[in-house]
TORNU-748255 format. One line per 5 residues: number of its first residue (from 0); their letters; for each residue x, y, z of C-alpha. Coordinates in nm, 3 decimals. Example, Ala and Ser with C-alpha at 12.3 -4.5 7.8 and 13.67 -1.06 7.14 Angstrom:
BEGIN
0> as> 1.230/-0.450/0.780 ~ 1.367/-0.106/0.714
END
This chain:
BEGIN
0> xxxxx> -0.175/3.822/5.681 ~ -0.027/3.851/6.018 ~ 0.289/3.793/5.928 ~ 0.270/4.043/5.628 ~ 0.178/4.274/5.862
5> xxxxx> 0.423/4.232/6.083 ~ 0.705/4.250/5.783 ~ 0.564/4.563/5.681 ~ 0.510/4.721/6.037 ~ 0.880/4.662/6.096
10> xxxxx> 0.986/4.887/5.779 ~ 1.044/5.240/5.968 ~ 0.926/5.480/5.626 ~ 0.657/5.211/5.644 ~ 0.564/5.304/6.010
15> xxxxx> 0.593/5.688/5.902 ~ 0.331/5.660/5.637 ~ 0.053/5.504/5.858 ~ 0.112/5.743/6.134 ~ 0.090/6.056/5.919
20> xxxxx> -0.197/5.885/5.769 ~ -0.356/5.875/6.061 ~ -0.238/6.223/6.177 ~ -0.367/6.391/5.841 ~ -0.762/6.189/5.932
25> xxxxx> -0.727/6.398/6.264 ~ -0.767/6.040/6.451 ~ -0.623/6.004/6.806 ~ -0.315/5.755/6.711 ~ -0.409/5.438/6.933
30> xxxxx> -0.281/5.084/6.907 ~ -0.622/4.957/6.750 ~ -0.657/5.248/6.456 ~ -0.225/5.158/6.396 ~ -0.294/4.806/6.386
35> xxxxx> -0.628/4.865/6.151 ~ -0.457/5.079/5.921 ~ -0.192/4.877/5.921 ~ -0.405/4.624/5.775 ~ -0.516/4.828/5.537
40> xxxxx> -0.181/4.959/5.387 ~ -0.057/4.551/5.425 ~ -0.342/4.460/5.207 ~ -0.336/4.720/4.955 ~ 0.046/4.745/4.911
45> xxxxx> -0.011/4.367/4.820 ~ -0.285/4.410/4.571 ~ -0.026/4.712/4.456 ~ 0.258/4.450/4.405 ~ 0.053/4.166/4.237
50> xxxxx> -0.030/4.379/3.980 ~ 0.294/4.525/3.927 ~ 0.438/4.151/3.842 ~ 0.187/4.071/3.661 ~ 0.274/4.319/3.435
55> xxxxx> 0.620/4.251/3.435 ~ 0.528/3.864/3.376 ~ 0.358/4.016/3.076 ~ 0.572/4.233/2.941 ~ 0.848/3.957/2.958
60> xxxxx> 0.689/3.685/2.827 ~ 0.562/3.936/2.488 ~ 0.953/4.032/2.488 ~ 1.017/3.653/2.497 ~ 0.801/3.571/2.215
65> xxxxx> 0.845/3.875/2.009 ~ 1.250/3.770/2.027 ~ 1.134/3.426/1.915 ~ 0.921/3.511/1.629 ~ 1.152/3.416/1.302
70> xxxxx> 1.191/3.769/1.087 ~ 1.039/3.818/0.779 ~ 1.379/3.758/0.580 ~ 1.347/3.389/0.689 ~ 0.981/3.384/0.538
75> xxxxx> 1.120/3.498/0.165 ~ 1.469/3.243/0.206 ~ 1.210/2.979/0.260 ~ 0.956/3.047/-0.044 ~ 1.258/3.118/-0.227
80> xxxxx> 1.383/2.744/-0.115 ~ 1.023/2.572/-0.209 ~ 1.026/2.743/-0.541 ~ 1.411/2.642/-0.589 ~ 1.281/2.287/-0.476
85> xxxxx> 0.977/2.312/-0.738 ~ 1.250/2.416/-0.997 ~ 1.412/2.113/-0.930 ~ 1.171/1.869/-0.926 ~ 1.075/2.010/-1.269
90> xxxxx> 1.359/1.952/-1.423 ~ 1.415/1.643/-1.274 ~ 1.057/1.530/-1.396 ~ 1.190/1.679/-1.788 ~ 1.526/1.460/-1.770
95> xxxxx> 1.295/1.150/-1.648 ~ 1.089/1.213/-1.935 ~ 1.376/1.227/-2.160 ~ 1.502/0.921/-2.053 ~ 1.252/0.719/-2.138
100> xxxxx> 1.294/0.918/-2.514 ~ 1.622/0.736/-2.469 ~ 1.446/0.387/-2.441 ~ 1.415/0.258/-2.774 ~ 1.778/0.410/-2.892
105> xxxxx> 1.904/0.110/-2.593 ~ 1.680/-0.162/-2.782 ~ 1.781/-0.381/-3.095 ~ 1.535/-0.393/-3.385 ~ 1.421/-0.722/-3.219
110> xxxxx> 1.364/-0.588/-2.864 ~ 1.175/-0.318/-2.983 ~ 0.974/-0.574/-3.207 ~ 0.933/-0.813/-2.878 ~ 0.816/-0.499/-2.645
115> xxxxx> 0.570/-0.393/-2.952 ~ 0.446/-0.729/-2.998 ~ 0.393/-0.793/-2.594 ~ 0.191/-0.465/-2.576 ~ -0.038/-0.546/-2.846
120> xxxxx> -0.105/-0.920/-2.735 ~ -0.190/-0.728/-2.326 ~ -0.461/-0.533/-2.487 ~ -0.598/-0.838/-2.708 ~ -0.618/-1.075/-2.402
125> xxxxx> -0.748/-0.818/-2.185 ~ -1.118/-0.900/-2.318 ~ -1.239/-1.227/-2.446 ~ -1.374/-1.366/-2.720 ~ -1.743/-1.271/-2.699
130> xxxxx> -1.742/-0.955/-2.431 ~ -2.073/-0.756/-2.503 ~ -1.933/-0.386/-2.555 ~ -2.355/-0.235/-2.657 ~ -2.640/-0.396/-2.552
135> xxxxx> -3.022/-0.279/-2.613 ~ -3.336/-0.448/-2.536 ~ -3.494/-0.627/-2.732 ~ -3.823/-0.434/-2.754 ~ -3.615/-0.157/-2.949
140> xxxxx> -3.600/-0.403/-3.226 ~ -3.965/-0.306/-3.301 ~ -4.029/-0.045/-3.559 ~ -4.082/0.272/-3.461 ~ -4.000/0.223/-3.077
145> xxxxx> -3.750/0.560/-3.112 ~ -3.468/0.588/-2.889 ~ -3.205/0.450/-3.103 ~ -3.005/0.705/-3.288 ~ -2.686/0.606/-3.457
150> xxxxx> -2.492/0.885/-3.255 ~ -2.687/0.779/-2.941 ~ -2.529/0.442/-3.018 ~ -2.191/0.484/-3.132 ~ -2.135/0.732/-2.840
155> xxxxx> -2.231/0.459/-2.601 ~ -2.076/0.245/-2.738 ~ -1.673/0.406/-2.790 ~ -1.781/0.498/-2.402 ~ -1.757/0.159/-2.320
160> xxxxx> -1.449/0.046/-2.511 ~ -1.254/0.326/-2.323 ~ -1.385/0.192/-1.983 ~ -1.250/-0.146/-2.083 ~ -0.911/-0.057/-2.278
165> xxxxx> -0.787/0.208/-2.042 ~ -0.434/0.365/-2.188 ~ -0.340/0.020/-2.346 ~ -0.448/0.226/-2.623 ~ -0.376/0.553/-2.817
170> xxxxx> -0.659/0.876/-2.843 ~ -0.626/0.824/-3.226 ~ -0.805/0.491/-3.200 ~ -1.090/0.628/-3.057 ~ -1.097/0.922/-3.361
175> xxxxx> -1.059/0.640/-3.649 ~ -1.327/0.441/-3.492 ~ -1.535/0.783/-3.466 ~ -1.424/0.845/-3.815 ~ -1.544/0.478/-3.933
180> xxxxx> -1.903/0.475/-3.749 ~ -1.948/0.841/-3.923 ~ -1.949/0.603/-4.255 ~ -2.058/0.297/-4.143 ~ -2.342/0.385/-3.844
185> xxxxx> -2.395/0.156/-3.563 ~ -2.790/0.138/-3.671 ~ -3.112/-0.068/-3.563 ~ -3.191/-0.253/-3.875 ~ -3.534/-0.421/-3.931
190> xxxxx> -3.398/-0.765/-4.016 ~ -3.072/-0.767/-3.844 ~ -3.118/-0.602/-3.504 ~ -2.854/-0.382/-3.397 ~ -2.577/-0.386/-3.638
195> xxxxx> -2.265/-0.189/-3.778 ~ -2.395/-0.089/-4.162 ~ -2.149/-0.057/-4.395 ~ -2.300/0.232/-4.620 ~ -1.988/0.355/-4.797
200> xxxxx> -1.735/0.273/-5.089 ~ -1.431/0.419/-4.876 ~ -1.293/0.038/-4.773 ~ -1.015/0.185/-4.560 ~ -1.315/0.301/-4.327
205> xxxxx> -1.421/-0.032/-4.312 ~ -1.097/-0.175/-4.149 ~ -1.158/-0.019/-3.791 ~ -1.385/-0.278/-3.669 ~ -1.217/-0.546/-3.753
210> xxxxx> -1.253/-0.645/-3.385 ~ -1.599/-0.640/-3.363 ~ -1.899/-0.826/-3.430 ~ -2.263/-0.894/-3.392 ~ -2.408/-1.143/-3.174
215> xxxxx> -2.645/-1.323/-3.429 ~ -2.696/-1.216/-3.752 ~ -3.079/-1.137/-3.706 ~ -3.279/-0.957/-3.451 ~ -2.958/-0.915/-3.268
220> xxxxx> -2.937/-0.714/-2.975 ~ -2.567/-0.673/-2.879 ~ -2.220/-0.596/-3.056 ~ -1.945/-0.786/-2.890 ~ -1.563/-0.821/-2.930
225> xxxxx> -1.368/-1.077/-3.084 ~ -1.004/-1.181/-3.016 ~ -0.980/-1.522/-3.173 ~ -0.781/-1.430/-3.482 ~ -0.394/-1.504/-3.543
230> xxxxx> -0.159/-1.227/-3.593 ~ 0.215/-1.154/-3.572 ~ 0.488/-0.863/-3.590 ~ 0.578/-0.746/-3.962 ~ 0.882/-0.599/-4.025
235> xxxxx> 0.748/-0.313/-4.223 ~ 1.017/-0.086/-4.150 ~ 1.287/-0.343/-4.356 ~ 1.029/-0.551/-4.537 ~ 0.687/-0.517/-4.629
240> xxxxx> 0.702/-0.139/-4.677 ~ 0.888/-0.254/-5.003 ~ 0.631/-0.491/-5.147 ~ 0.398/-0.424/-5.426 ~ 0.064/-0.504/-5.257
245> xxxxx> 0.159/-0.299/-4.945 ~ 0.380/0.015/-5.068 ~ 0.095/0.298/-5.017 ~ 0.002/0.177/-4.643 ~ 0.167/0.360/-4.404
250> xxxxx> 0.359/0.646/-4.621 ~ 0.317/0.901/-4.363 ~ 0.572/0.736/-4.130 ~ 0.976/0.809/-4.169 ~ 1.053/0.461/-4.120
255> xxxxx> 1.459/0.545/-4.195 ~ 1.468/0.779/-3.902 ~ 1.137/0.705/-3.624 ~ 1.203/0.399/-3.372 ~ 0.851/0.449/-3.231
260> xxxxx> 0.665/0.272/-3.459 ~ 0.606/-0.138/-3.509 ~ 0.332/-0.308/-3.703 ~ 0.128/-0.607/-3.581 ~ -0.076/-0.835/-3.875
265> xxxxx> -0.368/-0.961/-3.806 ~ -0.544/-1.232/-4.027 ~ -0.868/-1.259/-4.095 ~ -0.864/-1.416/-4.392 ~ -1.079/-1.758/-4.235
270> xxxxx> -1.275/-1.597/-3.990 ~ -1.625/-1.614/-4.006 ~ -1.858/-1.288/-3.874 ~ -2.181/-1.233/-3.854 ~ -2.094/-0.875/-4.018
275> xxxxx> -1.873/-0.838/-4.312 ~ -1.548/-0.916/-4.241 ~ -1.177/-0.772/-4.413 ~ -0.914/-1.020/-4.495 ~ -0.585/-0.851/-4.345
280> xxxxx> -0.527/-0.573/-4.100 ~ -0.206/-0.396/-4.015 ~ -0.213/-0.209/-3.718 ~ 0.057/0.046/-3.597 ~ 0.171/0.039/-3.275
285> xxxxx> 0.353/0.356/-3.119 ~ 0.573/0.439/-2.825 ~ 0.432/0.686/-2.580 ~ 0.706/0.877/-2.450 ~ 0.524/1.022/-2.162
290> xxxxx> 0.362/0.687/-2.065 ~ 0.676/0.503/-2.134 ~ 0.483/0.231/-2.294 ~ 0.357/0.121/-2.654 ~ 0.013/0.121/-2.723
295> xxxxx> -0.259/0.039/-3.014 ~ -0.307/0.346/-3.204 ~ -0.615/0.418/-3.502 ~ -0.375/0.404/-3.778 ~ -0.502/0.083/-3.945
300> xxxx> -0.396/-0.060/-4.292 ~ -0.460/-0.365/-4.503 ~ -0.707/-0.559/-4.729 ~ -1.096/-0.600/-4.710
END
């Protein structure tokens, strides 16, 4: 402080101001009233200049950031960029989707039979011979114990084949099997337990469950799945279409013109169930563009 006050007490105007101060108060000018108001003017022409750069501090560091802010033209070029970037990825997405439309037109009739084939045999080996797919107690088997609607059942039990098949295959198969159970009801029978009931003439509707079966054939209690039969491509497309016995299965197809679509065979014809069985089943198997795979789809044909 002294040495403030001796900077400012060396400043002449400064020296001016305190004495006609002290003039203007009327107070006899001696060395202690100079040196006290000396003080005074030291310490309150420093609080006078710490505030004056603190405002200037303020003011420049607003101008600073203010001058650093990016303007709003920036903001729209950058949307404008995302949504050119969105655009892009779009269409990118479309071509990648059209490539894989592309796929089979790159494949010989045998590839595509070989990549049909391969994708049926993953989803048959993906459950063995014997997996319970419904299960109810056994106390249900007793008349009039309620709780066992054939919608109940059949609900629970598509539920559970889509937990277990995943996208190895198609919606449709899960509306043909709907279709079949709405003619043939997954019931509780009084002799045979839970069961599949075949209750119509349609035998088409029959050929859905081909790959399923009852545990026992009395007071059975669970529906299970069985992958123990034979099968094999056919070559419907230059073949079998043409024959006699199969020339009304599968009509709805452009075989001349449609890649997408193989048939797998599967024979029945010694297998023993403990529900009624069919003797062949043809099973069309169709390229999902989107998924870029094939997969077992609800169109079923053949011979009960």
């Amino acid at each position: 402080m002294n040495g403030l006050r001796e900077f400012f007490g060396n400043i002449p105007m400064f020296q001016k101001q305190v004495e006609r101060e002290i003039e203007e108060k009327g107070i006899e000018p001696s060395e202690g009233i100079k040196k006290m108001e000396f003080s005074r003017q030291v310490i309150r022409n420093v609080v006078i200049g710490v505030l004056v750069v603190g405002i200037l501090a303020f003011m420049g560091i607003s101008y600073f950031n203010n001058k650093n802010q990016p303007p709003v033209s920036l903001t729209t070029t950058s949307t404008k960029q995302s949504t050119e970037t969105s655009e892009n990825a779009t269409e990118t997405s479309s071509q990648a989707a059209q490539g894989s439309s592309d796929h089979l037109l790159k494949l010989s009739a045998k590839e595509r039979a070989d990549e049909a084939t391969e994708a049926f045999e993953s989803w048959y080996k993906s459950f063995s011979n014997g997996d319970v797919v419904l299960e109810i107690n056994k106390e249900l088997l007793k008349e009039g114990s309620g709780g066992t609607s054939p919608i109940e059942l059949q609900t629970k039990l598509i539920d559970n084949l889509k937990a277990k098949f995943g996208d190895k295959v198609s919606d449709d198969f899960y509306t043909g099997l709907q279709t079949s159970f709405n003619f043939n009801p997954v019931i509780v029978d009084s002799a045979k337990g839970l069961t599949i009931s075949k209750q119509n003439d349609d035998q088409s509707q029959w050929l859905n469950i081909w790959f399923l079966n009852t545990l026992k054939k009395e007071a059975n209690t669970q529906i299970v799945l069985r992958n123990d039969f034979p099968y094999e491509w056919v070559d419907w497309r230059n073949d079998a279409r043409h024959r006699d016995a199969y020339k009304n299965i599968f009509t709805q197809i452009d075989w001349d013109n449609d890649l997408g679509y193989e048939v797998v065979g599967i024979d029945l014809t010694n297998s023993k169930k403990n529900i009624e069985g069919v003797s062949i089943v043809f099973v069309i198997m169709k390229y999902n563009d989107k998924l870029d795979k094939w997969q077992v789809t609800g169109s079923i044909g053949g011979i009960v």
